[in-house]
DRENTORRO-212989 format. One record per atom (N, C-alpha, C, CB): residue number from 0; residue in three letters; chain; x, y, z. Coordinates in pm, whole numbers, padded with zeros to 5 digits. Glycine has a CB too. Example, Ala and Ser with C-alpha at 12.3 -4.5 7.8 and 13.67 -1.06 7.14 Angstrom:
NODE  num  residuo  cadena    east   north      up
NODE    0      ALA       A   01319  -00569   00780
NODE    0      ALA       A   01230  -00450   00780
NODE    0      ALA       A   01320  -00330   00780
NODE    0      ALA       A   01131  -00447   00905
NODE    1      SER       A   01285  -00225   00708
NODE    1      SER       A   01367  -00106   00714
NODE    1      SER       A   01290   00003   00787
NODE    1      SER       A   01408  -00060   00572
END
This chain:
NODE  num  residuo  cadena    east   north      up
NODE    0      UNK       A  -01379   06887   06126
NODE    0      UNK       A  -01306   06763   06103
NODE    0      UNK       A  -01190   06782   06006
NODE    0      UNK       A  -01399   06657   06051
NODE    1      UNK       A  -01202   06870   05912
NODE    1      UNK       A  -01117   06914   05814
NODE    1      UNK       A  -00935   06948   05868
NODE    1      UNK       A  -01200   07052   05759
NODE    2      UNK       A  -00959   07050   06010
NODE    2      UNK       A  -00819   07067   06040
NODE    2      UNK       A  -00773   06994   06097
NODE    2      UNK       A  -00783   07154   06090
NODE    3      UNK       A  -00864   06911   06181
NODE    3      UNK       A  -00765   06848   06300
NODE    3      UNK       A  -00688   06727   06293
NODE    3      UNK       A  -00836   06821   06412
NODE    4      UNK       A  -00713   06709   06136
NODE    4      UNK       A  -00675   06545   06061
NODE    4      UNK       A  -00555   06591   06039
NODE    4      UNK       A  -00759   06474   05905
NODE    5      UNK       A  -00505   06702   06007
NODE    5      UNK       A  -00353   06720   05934
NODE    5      UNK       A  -00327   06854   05968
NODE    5      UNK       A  -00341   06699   05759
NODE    6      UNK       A  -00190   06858   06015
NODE    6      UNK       A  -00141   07001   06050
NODE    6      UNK       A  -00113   07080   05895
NODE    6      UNK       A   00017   06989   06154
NODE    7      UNK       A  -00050   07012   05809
NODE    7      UNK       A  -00055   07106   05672
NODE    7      UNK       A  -00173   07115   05609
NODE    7      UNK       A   00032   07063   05565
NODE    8      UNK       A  -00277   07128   05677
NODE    8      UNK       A  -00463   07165   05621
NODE    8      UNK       A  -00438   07333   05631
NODE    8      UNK       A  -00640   07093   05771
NODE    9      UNK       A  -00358   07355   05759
NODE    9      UNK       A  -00376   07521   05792
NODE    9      UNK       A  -00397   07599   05733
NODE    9      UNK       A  -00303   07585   05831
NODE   10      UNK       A  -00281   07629   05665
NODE   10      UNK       A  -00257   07684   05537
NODE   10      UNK       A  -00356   07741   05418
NODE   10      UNK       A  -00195   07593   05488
NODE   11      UNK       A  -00412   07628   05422
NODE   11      UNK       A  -00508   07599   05282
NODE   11      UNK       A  -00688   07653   05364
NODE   11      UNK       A  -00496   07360   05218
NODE   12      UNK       A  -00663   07567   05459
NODE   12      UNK       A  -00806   07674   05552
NODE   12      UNK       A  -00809   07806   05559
NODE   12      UNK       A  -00818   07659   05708
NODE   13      UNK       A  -00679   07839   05593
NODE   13      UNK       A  -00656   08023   05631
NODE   13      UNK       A  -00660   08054   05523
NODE   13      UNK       A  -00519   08098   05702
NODE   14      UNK       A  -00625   08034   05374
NODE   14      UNK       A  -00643   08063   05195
NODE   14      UNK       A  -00801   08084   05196
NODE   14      UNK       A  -00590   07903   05068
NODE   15      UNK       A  -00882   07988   05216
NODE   15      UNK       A  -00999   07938   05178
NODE   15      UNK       A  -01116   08047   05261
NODE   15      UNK       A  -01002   07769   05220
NODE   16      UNK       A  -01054   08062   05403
NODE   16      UNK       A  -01138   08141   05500
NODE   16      UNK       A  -01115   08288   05431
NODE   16      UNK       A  -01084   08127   05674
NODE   17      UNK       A  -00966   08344   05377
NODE   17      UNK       A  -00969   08475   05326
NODE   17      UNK       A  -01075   08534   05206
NODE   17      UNK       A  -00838   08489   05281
NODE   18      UNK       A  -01082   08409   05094
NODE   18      UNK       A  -01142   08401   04991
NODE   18      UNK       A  -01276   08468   05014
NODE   18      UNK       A  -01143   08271   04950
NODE   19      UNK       A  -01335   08366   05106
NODE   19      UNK       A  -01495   08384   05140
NODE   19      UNK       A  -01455   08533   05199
NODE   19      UNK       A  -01584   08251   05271
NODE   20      UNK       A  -01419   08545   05277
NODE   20      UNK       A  -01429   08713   05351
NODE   20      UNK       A  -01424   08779   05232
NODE   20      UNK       A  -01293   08778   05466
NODE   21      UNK       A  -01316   08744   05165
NODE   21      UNK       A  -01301   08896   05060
NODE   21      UNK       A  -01450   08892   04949
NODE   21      UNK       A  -01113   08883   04928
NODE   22      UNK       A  -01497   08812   04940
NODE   22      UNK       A  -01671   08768   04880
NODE   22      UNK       A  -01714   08871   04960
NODE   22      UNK       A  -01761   08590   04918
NODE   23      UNK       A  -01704   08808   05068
NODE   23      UNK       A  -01824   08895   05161
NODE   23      UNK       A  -01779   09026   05148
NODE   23      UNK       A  -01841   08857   05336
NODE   24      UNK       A  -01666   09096   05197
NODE   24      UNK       A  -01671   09241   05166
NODE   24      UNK       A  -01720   09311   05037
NODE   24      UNK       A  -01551   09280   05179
NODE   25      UNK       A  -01643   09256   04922
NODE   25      UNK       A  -01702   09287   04815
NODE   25      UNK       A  -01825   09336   04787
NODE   25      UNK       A  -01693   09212   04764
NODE   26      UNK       A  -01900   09219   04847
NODE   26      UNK       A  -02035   09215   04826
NODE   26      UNK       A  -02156   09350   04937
NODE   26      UNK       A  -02060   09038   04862
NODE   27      UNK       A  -02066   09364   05039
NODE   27      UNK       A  -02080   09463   05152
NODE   27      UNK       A  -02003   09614   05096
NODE   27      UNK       A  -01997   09393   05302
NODE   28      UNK       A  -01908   09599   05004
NODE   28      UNK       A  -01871   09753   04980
NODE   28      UNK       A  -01947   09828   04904
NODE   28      UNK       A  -01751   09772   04923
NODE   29      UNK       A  -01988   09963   04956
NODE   29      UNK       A  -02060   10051   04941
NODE   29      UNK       A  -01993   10085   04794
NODE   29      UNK       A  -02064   10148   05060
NODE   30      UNK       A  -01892   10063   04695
NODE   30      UNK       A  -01895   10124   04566
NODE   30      UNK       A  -01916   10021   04482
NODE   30      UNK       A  -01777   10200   04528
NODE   31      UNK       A  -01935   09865   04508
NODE   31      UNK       A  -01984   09752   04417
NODE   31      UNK       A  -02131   09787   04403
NODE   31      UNK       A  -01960   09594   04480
NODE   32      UNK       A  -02147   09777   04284
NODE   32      UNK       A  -02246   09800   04229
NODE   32      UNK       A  -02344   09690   04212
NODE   32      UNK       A  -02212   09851   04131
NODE   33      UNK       A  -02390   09676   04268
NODE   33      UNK       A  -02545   09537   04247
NODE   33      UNK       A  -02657   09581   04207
NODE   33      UNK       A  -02610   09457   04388
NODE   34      UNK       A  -02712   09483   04086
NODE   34      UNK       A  -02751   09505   03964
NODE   34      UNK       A  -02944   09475   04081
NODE   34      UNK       A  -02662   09370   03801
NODE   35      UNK       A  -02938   09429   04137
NODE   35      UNK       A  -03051   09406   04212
NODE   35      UNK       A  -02992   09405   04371
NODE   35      UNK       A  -03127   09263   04159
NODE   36      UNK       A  -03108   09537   04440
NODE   36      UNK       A  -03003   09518   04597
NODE   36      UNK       A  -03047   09417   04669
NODE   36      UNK       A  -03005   09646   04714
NODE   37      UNK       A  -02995   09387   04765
NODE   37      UNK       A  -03019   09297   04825
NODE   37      UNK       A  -03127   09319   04952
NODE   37      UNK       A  -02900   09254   04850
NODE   38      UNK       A  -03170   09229   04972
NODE   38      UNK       A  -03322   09266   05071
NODE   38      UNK       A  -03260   09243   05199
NODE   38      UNK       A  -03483   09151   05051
NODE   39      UNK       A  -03333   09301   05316
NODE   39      UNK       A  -03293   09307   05443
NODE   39      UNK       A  -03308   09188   05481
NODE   39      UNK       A  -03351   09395   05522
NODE   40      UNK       A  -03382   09093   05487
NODE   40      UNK       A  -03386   08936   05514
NODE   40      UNK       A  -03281   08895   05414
NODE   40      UNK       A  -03542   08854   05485
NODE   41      UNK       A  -03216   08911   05345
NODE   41      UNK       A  -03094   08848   05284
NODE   41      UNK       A  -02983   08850   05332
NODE   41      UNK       A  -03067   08884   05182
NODE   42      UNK       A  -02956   09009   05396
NODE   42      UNK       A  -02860   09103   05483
NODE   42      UNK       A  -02845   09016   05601
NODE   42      UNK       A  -02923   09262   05527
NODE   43      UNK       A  -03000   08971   05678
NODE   43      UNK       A  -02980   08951   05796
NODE   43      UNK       A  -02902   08822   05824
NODE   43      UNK       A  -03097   08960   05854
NODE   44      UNK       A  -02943   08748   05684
NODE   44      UNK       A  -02902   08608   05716
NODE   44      UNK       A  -02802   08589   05626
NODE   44      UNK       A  -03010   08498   05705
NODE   45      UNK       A  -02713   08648   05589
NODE   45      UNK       A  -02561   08682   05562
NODE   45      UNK       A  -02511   08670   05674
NODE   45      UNK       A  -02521   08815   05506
NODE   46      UNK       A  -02549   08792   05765
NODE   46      UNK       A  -02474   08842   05875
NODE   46      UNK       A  -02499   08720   06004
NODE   46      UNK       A  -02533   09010   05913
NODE   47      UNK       A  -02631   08644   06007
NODE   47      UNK       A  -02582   08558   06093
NODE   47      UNK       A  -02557   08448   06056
NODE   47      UNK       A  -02642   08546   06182
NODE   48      UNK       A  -02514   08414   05891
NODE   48      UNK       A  -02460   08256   05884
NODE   48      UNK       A  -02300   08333   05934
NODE   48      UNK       A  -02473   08148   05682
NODE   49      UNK       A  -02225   08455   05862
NODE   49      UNK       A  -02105   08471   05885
NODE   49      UNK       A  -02097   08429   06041
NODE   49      UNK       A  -02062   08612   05843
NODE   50      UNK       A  -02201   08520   06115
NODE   50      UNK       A  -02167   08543   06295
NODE   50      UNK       A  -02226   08408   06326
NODE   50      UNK       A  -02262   08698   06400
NODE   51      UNK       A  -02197   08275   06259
NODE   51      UNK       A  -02231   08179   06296
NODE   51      UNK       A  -02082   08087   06328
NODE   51      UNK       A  -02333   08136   06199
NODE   52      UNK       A  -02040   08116   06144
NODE   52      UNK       A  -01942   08097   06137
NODE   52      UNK       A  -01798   08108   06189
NODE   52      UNK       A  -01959   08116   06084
NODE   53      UNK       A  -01790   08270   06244
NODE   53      UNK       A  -01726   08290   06300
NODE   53      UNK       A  -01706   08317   06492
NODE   53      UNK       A  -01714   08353   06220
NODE   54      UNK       A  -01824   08230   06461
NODE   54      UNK       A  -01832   08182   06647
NODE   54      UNK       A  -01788   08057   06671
NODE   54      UNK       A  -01989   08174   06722
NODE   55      UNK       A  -01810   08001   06550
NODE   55      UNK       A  -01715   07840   06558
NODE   55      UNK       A  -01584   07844   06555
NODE   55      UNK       A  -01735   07740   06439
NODE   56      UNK       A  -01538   07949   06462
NODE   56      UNK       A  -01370   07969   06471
NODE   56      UNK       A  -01326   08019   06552
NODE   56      UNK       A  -01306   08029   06388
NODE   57      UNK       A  -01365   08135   06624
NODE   57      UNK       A  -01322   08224   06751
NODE   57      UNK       A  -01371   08109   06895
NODE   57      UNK       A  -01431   08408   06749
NODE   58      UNK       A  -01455   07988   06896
NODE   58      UNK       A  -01444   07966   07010
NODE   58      UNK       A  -01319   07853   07004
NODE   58      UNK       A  -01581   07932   07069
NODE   59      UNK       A  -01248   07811   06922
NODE   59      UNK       A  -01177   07753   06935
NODE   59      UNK       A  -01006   07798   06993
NODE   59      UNK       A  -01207   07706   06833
NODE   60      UNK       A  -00970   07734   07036
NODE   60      UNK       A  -00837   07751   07069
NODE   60      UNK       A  -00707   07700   07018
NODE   60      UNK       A  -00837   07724   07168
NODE   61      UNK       A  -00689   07668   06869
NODE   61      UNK       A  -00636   07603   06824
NODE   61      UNK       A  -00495   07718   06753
NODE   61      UNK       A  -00738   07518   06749
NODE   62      UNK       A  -00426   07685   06602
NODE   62      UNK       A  -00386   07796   06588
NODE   62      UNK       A  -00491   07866   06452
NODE   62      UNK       A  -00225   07782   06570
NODE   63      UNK       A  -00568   07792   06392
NODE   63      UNK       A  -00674   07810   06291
NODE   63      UNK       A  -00739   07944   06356
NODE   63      UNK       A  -00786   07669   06274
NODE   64      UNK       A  -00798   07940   06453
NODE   64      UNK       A  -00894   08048   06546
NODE   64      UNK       A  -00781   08100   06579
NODE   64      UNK       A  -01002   08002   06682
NODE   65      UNK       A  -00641   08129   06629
NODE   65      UNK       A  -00560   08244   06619
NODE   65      UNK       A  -00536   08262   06535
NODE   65      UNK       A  -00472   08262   06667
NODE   66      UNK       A  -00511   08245   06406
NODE   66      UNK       A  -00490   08315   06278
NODE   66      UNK       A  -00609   08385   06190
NODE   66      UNK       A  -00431   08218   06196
NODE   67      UNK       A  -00719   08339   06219
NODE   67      UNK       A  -00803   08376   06144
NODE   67      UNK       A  -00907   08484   06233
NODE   67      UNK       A  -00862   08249   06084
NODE   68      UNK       A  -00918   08461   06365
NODE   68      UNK       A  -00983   08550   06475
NODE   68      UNK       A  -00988   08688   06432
NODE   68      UNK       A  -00907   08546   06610
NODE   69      UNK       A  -00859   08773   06410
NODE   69      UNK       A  -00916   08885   06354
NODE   69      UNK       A  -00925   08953   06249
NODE   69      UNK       A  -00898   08944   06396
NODE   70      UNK       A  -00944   08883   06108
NODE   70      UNK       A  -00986   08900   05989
NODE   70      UNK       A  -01143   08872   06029
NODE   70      UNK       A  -00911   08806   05878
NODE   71      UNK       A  -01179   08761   06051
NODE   71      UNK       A  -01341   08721   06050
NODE   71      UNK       A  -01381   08853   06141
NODE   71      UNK       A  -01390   08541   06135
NODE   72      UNK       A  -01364   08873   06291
NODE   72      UNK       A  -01403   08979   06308
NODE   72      UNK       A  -01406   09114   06269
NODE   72      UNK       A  -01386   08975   06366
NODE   73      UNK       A  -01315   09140   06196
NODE   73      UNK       A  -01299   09259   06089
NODE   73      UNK       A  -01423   09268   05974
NODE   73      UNK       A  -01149   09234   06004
NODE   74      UNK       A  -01451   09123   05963
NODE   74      UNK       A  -01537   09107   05866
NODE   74      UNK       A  -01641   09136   05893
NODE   74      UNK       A  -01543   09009   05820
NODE   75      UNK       A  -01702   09053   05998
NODE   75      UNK       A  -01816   09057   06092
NODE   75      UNK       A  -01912   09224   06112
NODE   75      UNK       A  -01737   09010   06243
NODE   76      UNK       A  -01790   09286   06153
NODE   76      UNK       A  -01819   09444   06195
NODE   76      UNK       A  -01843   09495   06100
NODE   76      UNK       A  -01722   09528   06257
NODE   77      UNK       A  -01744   09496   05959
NODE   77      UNK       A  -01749   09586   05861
NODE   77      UNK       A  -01830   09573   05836
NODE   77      UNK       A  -01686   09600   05777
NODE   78      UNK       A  -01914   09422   05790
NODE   78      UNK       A  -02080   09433   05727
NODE   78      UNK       A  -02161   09508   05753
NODE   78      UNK       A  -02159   09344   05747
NODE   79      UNK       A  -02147   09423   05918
NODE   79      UNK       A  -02230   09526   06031
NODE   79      UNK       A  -02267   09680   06029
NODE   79      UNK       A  -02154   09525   06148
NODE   80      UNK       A  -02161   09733   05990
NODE   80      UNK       A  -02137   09878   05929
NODE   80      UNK       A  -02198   09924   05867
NODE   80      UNK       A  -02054   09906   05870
NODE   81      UNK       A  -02213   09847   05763
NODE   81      UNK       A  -02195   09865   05580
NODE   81      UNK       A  -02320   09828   05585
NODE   81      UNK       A  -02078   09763   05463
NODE   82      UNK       A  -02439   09781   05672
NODE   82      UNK       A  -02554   09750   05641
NODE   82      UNK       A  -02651   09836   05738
NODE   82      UNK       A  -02564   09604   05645
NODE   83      UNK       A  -02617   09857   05805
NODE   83      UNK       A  -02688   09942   05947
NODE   83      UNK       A  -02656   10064   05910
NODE   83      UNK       A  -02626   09913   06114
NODE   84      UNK       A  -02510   10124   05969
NODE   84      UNK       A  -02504   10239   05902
NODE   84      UNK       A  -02485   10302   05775
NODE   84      UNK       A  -02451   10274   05942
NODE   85      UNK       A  -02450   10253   05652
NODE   85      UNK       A  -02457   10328   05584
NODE   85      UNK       A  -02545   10298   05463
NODE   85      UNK       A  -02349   10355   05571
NODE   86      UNK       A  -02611   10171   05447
NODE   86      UNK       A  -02734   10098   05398
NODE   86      UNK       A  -02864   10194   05462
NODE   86      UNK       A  -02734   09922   05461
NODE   87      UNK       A  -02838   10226   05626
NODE   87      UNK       A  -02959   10239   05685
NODE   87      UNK       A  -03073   10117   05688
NODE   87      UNK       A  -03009   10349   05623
NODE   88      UNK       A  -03006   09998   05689
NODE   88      UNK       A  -03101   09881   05642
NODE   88      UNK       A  -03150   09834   05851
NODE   88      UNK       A  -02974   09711   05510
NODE   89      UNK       A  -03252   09783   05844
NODE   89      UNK       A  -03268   09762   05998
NODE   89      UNK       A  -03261   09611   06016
NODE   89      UNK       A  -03413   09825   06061
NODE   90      UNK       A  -03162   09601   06150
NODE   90      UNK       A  -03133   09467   06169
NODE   90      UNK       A  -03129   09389   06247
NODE   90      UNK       A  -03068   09446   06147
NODE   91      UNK       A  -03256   09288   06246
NODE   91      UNK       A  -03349   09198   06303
NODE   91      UNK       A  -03254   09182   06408
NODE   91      UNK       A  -03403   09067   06221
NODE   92      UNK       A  -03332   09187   06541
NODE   92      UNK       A  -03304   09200   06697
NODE   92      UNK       A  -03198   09041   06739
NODE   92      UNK       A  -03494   09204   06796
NODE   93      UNK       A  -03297   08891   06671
NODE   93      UNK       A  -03156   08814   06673
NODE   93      UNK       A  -03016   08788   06617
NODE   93      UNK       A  -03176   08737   06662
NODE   94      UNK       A  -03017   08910   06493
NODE   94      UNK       A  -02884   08892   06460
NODE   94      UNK       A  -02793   08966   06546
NODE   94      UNK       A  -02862   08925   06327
NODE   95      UNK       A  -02870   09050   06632
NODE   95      UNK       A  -02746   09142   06673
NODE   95      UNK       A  -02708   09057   06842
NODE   95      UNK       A  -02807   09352   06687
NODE   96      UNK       A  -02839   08932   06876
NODE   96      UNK       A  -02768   08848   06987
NODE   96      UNK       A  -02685   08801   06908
NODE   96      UNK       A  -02841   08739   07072
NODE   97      UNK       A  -02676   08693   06777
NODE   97      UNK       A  -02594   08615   06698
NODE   97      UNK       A  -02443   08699   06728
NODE   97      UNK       A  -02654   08610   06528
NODE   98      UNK       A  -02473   08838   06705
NODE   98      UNK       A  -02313   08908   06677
NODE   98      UNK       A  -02258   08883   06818
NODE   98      UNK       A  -02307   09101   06630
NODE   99      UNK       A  -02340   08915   06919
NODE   99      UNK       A  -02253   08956   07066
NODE   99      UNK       A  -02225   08805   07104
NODE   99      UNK       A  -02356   09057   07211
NODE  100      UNK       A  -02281   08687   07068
NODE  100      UNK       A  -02264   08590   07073
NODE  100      UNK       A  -02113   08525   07033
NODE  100      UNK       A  -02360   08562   07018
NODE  101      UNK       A  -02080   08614   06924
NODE  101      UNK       A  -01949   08582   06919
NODE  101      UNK       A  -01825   08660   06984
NODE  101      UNK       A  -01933   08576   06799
NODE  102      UNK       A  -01874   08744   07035
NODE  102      UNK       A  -01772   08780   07105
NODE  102      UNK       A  -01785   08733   07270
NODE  102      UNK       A  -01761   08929   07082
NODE  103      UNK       A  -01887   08685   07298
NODE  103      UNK       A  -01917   08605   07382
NODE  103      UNK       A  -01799   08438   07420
NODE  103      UNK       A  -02063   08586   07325
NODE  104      UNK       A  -01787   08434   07293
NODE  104      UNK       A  -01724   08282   07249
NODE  104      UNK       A  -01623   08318   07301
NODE  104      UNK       A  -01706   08222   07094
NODE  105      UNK       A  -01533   08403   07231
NODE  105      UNK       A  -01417   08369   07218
NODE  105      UNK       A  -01313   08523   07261
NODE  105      UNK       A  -01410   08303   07062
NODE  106      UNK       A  -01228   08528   07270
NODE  106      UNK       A  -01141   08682   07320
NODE  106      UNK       A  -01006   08682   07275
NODE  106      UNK       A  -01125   08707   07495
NODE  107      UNK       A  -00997   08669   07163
NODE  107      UNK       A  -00852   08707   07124
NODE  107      UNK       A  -00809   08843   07070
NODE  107      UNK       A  -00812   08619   07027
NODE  108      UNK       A  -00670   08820   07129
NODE  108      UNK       A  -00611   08984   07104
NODE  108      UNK       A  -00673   09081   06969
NODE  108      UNK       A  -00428   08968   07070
NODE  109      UNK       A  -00645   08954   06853
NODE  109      UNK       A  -00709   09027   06723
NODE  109      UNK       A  -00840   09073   06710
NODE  109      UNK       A  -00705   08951   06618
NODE  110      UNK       A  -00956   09013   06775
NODE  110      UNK       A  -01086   09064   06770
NODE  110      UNK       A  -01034   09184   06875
NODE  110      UNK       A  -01222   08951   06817
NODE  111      UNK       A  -01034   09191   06973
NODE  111      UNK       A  -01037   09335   07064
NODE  111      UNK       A  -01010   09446   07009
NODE  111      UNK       A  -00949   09343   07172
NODE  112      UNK       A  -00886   09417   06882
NODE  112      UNK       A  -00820   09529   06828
NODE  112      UNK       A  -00926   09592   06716
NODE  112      UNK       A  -00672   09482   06765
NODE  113      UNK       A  -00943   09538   06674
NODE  113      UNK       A  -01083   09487   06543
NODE  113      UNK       A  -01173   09601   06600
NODE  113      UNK       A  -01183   09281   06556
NODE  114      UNK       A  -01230   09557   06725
NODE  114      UNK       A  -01369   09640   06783
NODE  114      UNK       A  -01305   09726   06815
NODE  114      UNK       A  -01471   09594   06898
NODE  115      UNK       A  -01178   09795   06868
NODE  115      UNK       A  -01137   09879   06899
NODE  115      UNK       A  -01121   09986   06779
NODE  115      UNK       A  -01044   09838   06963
NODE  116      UNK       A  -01072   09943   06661
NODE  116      UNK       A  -01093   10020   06556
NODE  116      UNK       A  -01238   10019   06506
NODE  116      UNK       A  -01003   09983   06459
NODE  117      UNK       A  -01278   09974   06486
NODE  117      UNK       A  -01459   10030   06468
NODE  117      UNK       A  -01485   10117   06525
NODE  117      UNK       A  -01576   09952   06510
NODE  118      UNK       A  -01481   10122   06651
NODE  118      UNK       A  -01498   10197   06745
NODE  118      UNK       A  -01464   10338   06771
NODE  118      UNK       A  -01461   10143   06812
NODE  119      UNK       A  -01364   10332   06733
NODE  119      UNK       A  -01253   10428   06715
NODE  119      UNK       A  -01312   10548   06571
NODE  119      UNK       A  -01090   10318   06672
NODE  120      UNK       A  -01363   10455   06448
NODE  120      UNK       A  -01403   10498   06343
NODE  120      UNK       A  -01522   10546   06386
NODE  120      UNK       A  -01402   10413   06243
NODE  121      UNK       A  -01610   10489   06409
NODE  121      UNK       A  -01734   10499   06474
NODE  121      UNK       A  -01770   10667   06531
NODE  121      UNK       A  -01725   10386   06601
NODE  122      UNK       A  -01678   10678   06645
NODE  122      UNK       A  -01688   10793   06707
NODE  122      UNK       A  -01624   10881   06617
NODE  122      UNK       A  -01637   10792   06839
NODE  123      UNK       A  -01544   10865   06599
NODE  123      UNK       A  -01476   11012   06486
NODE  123      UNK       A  -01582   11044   06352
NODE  123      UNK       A  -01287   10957   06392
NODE  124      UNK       A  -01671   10912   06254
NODE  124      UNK       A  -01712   10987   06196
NODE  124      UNK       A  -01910   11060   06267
NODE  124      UNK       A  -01683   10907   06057
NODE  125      UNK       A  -01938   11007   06386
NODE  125      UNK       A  -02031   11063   06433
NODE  125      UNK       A  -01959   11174   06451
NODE  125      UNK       A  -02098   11007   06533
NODE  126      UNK       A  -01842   11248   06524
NODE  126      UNK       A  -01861   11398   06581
NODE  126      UNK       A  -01805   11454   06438
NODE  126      UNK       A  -01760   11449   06746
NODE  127      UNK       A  -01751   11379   06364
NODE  127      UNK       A  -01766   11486   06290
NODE  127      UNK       A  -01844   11529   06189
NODE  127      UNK       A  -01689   11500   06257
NODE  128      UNK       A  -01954   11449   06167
NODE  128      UNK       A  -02097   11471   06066
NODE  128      UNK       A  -02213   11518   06232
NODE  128      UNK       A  -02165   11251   05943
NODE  129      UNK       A  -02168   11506   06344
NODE  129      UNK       A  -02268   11574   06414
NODE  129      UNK       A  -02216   11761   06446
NODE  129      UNK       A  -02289   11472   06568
NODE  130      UNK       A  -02097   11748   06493
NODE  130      UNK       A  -02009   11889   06503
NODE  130      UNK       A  -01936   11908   06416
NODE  130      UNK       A  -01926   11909   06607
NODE  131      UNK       A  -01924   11886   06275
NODE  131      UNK       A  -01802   11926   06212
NODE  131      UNK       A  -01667   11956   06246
NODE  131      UNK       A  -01824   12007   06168
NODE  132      UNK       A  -01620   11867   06322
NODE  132      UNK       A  -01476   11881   06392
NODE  132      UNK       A  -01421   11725   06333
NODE  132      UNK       A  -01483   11901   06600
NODE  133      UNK       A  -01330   11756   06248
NODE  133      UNK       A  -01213   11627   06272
NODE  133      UNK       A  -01128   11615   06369
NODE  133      UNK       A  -01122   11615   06177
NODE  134      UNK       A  -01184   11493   06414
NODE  134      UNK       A  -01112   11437   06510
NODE  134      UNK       A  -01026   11304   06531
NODE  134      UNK       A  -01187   11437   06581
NODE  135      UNK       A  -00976   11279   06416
NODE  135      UNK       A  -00899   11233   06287
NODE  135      UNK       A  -00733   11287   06325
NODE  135      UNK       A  -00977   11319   06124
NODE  136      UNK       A  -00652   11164   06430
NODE  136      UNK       A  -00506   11191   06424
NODE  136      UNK       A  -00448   11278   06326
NODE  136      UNK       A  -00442   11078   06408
NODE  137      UNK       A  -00334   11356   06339
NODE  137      UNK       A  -00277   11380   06229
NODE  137      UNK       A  -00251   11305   06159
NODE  137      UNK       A  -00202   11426   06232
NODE  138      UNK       A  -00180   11318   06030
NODE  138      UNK       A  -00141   11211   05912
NODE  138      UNK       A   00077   11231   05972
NODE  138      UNK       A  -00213   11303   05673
NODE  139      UNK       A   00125   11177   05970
NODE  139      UNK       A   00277   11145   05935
NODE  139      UNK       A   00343   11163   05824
NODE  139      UNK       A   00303   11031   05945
NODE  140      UNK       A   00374   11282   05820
NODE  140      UNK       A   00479   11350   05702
NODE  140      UNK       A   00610   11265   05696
NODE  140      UNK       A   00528   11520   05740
END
């Protein structure tokens, strides 16, 4: 109800939506230090209020859900990441419908790109902690 009352809300939503993400990464980056870790039932239901959240914004078609579509999914994944693989934490069978659920919703250019770089990361650092081969573009001198 918040955006659709006033077109200059945008703005201040897309501020407000960054805020919380950058919480959430924070709180998901592997060099923040937490003084008590967090339990896997805490993890899980992080990850599906976010993939709740961001199934409401991605199914929309407005410009709120194009502007914000692929930060939240950036977000979404990185947790995802940051708790599965490199937590090694295990994660309860409905959050991972909750996740596909949102990509279920909604298909914008920015999420595709999003999973495409995960993806992308994904495979390069499996072969190269399974074969020791970087497979890692060059860098641009």
């Amino acid at each position: 109800p918040y955006l659709p009352a006033a077109g200059e809300r945008l703005s201040s939503a897309i501020s407000l939506t960054q805020s919380l993400l950058q919480t959430t990464r924070d709180l998901s980056n592997p060099s923040t230090y937490l003084q008590n870790s967090l339990s896997t039932r805490v993890w899980c239901e992080l990850i599906r209020s976010l993939a709740a959240g961001v199934r409401n914004v991605t199914s929309r078609s407005d410009a709120y859900g194009r502007a914000t579509s692929g930060a939240l999914a950036q977000n979404l994944l990185g947790v995802i990441v940051f708790v599965r693989a490199i937590s090694g934490i295990e994660i309860e069978e409905r959050v991972w419908d909750d996740v596909l659920a949102v990509f279920q919703s909604g298909c914008w250019m920015q999420m595709i790109e999003q999973w495409s770089r995960v993806v992308g990361s994904v495979t390069r650092a499996l072969i190269l902690n399974l074969f020791e081969i970087d497979v890692a573009p060059p860098t641009q001198s």
